[in-house]
C-alpha positions as CSV (number, residue, x, y, z in Angstrom):
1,X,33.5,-20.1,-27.2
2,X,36.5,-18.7,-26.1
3,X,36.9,-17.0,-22.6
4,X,37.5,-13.2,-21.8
5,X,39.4,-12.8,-18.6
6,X,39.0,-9.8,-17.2
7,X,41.0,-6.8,-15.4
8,X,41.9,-7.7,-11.5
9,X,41.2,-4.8,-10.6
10,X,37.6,-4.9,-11.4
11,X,37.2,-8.6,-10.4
12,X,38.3,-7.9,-6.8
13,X,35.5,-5.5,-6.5
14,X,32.6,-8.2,-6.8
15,X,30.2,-8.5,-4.3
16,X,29.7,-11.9,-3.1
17,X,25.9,-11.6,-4.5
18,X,27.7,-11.1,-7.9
19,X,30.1,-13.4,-7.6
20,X,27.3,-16.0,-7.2
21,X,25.4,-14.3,-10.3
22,X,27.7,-14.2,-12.9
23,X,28.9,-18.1,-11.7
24,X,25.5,-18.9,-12.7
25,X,25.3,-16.9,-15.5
26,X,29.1,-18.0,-17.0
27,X,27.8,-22.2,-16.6
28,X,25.1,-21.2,-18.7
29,X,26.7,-18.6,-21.3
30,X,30.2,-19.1,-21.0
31,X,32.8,-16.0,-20.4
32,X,32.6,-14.5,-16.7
33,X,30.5,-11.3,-16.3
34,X,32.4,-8.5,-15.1
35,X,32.6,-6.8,-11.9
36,X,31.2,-3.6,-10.8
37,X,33.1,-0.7,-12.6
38,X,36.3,1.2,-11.1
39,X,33.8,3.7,-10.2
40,X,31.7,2.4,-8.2
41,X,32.0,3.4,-4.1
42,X,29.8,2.9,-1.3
43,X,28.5,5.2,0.6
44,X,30.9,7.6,2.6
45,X,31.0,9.1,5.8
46,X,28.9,12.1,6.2
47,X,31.4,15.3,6.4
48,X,31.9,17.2,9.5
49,X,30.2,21.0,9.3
50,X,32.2,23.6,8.2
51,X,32.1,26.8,9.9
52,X,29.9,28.7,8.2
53,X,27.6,26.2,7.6
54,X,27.6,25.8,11.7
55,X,26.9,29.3,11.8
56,X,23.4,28.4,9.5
57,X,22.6,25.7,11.2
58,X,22.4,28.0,14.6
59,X,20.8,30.8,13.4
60,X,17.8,28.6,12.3
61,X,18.4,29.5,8.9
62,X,15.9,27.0,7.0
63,X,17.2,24.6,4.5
64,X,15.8,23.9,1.0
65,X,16.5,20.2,1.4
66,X,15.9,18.4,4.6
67,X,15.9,14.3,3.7
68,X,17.7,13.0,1.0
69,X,15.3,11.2,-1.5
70,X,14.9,7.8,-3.0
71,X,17.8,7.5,-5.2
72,X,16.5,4.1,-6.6
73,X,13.4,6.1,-7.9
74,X,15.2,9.0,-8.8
75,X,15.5,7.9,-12.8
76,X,12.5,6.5,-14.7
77,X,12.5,2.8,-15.6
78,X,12.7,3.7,-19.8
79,X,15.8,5.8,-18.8
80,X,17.3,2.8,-16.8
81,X,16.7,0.5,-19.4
82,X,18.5,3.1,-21.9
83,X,21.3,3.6,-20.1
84,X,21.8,-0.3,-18.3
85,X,20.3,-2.2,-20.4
86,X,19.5,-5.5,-19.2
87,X,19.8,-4.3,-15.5
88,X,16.6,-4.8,-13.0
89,X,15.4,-1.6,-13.4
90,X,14.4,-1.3,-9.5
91,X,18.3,-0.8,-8.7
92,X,20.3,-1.5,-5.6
93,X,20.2,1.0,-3.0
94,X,23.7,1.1,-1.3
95,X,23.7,1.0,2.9
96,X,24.2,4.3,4.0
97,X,25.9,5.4,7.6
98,X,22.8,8.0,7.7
99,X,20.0,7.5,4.9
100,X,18.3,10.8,5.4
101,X,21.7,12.8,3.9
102,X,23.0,10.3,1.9
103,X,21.9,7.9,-0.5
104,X,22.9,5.8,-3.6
105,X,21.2,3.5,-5.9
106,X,23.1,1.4,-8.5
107,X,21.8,-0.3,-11.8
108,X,24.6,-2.4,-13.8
109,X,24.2,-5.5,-15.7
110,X,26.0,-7.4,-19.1
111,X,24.0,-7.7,-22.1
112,X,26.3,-10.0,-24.5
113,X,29.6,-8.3,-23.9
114,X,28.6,-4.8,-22.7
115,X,28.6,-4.3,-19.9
116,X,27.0,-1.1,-18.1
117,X,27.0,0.8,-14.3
118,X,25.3,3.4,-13.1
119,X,25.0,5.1,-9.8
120,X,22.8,7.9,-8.7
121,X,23.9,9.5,-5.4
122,X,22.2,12.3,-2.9
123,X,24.7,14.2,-0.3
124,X,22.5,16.6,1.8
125,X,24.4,19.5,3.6
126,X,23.3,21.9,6.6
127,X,23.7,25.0,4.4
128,X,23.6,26.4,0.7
129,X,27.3,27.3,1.7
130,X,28.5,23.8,2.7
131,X,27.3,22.2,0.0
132,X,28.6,25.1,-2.6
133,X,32.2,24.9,-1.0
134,X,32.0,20.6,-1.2
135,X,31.0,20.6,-4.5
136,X,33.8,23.1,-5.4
137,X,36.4,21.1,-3.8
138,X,35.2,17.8,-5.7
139,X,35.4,19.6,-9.2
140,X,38.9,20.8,-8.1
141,X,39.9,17.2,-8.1
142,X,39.2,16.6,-11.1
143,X,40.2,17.7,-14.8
144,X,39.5,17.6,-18.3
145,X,35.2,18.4,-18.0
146,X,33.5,21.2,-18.0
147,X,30.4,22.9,-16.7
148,X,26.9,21.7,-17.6
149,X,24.6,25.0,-18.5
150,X,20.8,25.1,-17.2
151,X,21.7,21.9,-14.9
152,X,20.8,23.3,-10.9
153,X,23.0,25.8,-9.3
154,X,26.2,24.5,-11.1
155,X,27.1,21.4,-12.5
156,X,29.9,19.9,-13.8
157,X,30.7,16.5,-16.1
158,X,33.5,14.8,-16.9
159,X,34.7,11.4,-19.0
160,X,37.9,9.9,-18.5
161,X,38.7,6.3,-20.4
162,X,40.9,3.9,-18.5
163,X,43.0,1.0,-20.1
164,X,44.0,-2.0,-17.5
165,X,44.8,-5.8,-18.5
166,X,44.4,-4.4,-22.5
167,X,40.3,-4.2,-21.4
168,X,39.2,-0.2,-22.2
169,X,36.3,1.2,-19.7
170,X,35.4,4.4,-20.0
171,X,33.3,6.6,-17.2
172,X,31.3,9.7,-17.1
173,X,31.1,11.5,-13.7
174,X,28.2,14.3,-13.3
175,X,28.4,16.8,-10.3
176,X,25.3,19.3,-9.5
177,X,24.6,21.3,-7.1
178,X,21.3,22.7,-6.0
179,X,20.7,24.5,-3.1
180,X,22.3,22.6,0.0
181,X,21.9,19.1,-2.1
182,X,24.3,17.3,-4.4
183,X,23.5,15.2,-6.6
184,X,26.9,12.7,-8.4
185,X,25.9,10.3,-11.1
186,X,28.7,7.7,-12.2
187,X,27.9,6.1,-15.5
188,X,30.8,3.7,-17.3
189,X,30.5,1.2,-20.3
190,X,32.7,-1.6,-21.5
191,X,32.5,-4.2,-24.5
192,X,34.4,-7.3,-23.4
193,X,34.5,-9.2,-26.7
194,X,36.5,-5.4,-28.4
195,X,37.7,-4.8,-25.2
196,X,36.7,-1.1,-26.2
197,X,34.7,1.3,-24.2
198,X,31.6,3.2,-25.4
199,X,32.7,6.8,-27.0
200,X,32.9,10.1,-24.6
201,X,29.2,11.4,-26.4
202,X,27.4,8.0,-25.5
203,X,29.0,8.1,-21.6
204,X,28.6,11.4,-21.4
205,X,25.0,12.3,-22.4
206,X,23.3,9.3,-20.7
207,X,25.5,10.6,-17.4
208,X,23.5,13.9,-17.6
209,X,20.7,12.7,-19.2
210,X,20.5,10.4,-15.3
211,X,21.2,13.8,-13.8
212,X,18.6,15.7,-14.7
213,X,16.2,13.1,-13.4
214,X,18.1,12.8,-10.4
215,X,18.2,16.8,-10.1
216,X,14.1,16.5,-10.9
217,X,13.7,13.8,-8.0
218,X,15.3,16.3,-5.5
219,X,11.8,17.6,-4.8
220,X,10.7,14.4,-2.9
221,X,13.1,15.8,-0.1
222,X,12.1,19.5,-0.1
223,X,11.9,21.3,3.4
């Protein structure tokens, strides 16, 4: 069987824990599994309060959302299985600087040659106002999506393919806002015996589909 060597890029971003697993899994099956996808990131620093946000939190002004919930029970297991198949349906919750406003869960395996990765992430701000004016400056960043109707206060998707080393992967990116909460799902694909990625519908659907069960999970954390 012949070997697929993958992108660089993605291979630099292996944990040691899956380095060690796919080493395993390549003695037994042959080409390497691949890395956790381009858009995978851990956990970032919680932002400094804006102004008005500051003003909120000193006037006592109660928030919807106090705690941040369990992200790696924030999407049901048939939904996991759906969208990663093959992954351990329990997830991998990400270390997090402060895990009652931020928190990440990530499912990924390879089944055959697809691969799959999927992360469900929950950002909680002092104030409706913060979290609106973060989740306005992330969707500036970006291009090409579009608004998500009926999905919280405002949401937003987008799905951008990327071609490195000849290997296609292609990524969905879900932004919602509700309340002083946000909610980002990151769902990419890739086949590395086509070297193609799944199409925009596929990404895009199962990246709201994990939203809206991330959005529904939001409760757990309700003031």
């Amino acid at each position: 069987m012949r070997s697929l060597p993958l992108p660089l890029a993605l291979t630099a971003r292996l944990s040691p824990v899956a380095v060690l697993a796919c080493a395993g899994w390549a003695l037994s099956s042959g080409p390497a599994a691949p890395p956790a996808a381009a858009g995978h990131r851990a956990a970032q620093e919680t932002p400094a309060a804006s102004p008005s946000s500051a003003d909120s939190s000193s006037s006592g002004a109660p928030r919807t959302y106090t705690a941040a919930p369990a992200p790696c029970a924030a999407v049901p297991v048939p939904t996991v299985k759906s969208l990663a198949p093959g992954a351990k349906t329990a997830g991998k919750e990400i270390p997090s600087t402060d895990t009652a406003l931020r928190r990440t869960c990530s499912w990924n395996a390879l089944q055959g040659y697809d691969y799959r990765w999927l992360d469900v992430s929950f950002e909680i701000s002092e104030s409706d106002q913060e979290a609106k004016e973060e989740y306005e400056q992330r969707v500036a960043e970006k291009s090409g999506g579009g608004a998500v109707p009926g999905l919280g206060d405002s949401a937003y998707s987008v799905v951008n393919l990327t071609t490195e080393d000849k290997q296609q992967t292609r990524e969905g990116v879900v932004l919602v806002r509700v309340a002083n909460a946000l909610v980002i799902v990151t769902y990419n694909g890739s086949d590395f015996e086509s070297k193609k990625a799944p199409d925009t519908e596929e990404i895009n659907k199962g990246a709201i589909k994990a939203a809206k069960s991330a959005v529904a999970a939001l409760g757990d954390g309700r003031g």
